[in-house]
C-alpha positions in Angstrom: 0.0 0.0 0.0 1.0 3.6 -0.9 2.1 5.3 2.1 0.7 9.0 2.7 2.3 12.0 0.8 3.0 13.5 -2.6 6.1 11.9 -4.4 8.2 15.1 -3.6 7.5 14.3 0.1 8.1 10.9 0.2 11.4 11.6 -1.9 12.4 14.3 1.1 12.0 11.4 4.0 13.9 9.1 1.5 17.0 11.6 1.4 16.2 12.5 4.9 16.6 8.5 6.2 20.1 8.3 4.1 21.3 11.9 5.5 20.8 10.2 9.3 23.0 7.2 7.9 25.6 8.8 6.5 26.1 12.0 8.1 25.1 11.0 12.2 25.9 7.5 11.6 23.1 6.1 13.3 22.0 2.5 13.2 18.7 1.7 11.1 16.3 1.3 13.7 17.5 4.8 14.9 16.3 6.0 11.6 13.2 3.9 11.4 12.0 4.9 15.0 13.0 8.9 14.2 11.0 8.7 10.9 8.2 6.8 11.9 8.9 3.9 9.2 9.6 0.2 9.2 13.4 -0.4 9.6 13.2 -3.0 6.4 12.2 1.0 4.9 15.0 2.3 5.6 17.1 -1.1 4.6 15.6 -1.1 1.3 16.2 2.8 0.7 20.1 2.3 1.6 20.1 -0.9 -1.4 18.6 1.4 -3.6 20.8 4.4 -3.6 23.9 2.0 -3.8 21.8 0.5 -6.9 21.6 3.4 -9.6 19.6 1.0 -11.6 16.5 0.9 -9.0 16.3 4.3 -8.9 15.4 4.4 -12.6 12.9 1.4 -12.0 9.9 4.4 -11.2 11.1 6.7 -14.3 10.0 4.5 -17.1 6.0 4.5 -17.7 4.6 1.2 -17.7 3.5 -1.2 -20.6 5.2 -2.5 -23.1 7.2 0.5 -25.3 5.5 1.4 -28.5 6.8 -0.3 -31.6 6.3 2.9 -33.5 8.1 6.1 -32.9 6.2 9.7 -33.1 8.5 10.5 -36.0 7.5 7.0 -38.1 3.7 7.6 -37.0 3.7 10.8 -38.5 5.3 9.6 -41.8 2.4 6.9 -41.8 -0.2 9.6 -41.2 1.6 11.5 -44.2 1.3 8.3 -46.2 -2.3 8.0 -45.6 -3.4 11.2 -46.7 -2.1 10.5 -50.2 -4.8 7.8 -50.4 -4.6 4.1 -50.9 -3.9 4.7 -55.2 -1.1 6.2 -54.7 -0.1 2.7 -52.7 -1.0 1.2 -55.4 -4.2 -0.1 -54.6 -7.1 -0.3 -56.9 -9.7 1.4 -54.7 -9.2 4.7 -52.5 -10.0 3.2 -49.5 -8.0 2.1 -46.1 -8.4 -1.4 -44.2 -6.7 -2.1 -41.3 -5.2 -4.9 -43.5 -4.0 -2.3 -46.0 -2.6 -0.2 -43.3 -0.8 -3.0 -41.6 0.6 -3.9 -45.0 1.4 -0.3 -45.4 3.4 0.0 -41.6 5.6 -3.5 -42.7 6.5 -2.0 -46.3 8.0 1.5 -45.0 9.3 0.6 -41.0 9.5 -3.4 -41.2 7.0 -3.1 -38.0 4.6 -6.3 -38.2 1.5 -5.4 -36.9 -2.1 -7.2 -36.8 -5.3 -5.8 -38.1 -6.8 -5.7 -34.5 -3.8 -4.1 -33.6 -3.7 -1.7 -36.5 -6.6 -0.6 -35.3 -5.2 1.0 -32.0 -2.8 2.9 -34.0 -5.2 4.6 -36.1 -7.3 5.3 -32.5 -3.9 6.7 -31.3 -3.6 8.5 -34.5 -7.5 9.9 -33.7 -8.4 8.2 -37.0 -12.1 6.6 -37.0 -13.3 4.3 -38.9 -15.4 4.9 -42.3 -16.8 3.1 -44.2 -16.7 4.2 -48.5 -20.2 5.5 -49.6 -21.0 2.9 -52.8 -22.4 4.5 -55.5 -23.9 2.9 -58.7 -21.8 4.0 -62.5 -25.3 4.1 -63.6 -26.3 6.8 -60.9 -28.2 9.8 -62.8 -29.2 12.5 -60.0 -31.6 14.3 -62.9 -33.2 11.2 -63.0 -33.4 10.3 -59.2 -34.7 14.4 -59.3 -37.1 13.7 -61.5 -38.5 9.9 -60.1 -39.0 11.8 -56.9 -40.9 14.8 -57.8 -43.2 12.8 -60.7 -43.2 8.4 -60.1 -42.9 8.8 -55.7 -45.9 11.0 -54.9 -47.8 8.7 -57.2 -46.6 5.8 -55.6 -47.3 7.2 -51.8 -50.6 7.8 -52.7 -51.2 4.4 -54.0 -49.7 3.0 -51.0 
């Protein structure tokens, strides 16, 4: 459990605890008793300022490190603004499967289309589907079925 105080005071009775070591040269369970912490504290606190490496242990966020840097997401979201023709592809639409094959072409990233899928969210891309439309739409003629053959047809109905 988290003991009470903000980081900067719990660093303070940290460098406090290894002042009383060093400087007065008291015993641990001095320290403990004076600081109102457990003397294993105290112990631990000692091992890690001998140990530069578990002081760095808090500095790192957690989770697993992204595999794509802000520089190489940035050139993807560059890529993807061109459209998917000028990646060659026959339509001008993006699936994740597109975009995952796009990512292992340019940074030799692998990524999954489920996974794809939380870099575009991360990107603050959504997803969209393409609006079909047929070769033989005719918008005089949809103009003109609605004002003349649909009133008909409603009133029928």
């Amino acid at each position: 459990m988290r003991p009470k105080g903000t980081d900067q005071q719990l660093a303070a009775r940290r460098k406090r605890a290894l002042q009383l070591l060093k400087k007065k040269g008291r015993k641990v369970t001095q320290v403990a008793r004076s600081l109102r912490v457990t003397p294993r504290s105290v112990q631990r606190w000692r091992h890690d300022e001998r140990r530069p490496q578990a002081r760095r242990k808090g500095k790192r966020p957690p989770g697993r490190p992204r595999r794509l840097t802000e520089r190489q997401m940035a050139r993807l979201e560059k890529v993807l603004r061109e459209g998917a023709f000028a990646q060659g592809y026959a339509e001008d639409y993006w699936t994740l499967d597109r975009i995952a094959h796009v990512i292992w072409e340019l940074f030799r990233v692998r990524y999954r289309p489920n996974s794809v899928w939380h870099v575009m969210q991360r990107m603050e891309w959504s997803c969209q589907k393409p609006q079909r439309v047929s070769f033989q739409h005719d918008e005089e003629e949809i103009a003109h079925w609605k004002h003349s053959a649909w009133p008909r047809i409603k009133k029928v109905a």
